[in-house]
C-alpha positions in Angstrom: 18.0 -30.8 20.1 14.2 -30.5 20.5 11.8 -32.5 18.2 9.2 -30.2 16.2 5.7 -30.7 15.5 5.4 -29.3 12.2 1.5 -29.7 12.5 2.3 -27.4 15.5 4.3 -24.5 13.4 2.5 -21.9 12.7 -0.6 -22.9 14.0 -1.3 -19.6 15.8 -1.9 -17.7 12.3 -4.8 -18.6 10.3 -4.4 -19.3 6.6 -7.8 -19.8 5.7 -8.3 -16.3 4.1 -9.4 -14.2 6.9 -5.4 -13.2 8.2 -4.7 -10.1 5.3 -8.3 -8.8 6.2 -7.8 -9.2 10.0 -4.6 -7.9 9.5 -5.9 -4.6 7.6 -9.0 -4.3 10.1 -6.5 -3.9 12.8 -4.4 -1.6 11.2 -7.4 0.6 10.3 -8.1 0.6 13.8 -4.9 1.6 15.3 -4.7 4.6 12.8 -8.2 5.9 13.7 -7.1 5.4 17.1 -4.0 7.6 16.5 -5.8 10.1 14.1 -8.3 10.3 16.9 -6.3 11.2 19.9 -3.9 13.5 17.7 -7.2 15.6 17.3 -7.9 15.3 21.2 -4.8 16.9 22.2 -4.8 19.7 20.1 -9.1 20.7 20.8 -8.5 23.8 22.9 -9.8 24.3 26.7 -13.3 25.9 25.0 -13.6 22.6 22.9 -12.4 20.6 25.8 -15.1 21.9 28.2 -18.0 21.8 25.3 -17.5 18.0 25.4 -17.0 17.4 29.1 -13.3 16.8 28.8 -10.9 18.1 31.8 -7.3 18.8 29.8 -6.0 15.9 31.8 -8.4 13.7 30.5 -7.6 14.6 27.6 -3.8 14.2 27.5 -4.4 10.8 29.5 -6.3 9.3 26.6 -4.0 11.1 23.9 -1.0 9.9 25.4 -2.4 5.9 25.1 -0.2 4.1 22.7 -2.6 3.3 19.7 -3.1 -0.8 20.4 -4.6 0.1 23.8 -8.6 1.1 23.9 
């Protein structure tokens, strides 16, 4: 059985007060991300074209799963 570093445990998430806001900052993100690219696939070809958007384009980015840019 392996030996643990208890100093070691855990070490990758911060407890120094900034994890819940991090946390919430990320969520926050993802859902405008999501929100955002719901909207993009349903614009129609006119509001597609009146902001330089090919429909392909526009499903490409839509169809990103929200924790990619």
């Amino acid at each position: 059985m392996r030996s643990t570093n208890s100093a070691a445990v855990g070490s990758s998430i911060r407890l120094d007060g900034s994890f819940l806001p991090t946390l919430r900052q990320t969520l926050a993100t993802w859902w405008a991300r999501y929100q955002t690219r719901q909207d993009l696939a349903a614009l129609t070809e006119s509001d597609l074209r009146d902001i330089g958007l090919t429909r392909f384009e526009a499903e490409k980015e839509a169809n990103k799963p929200f924790w990619q840019e």
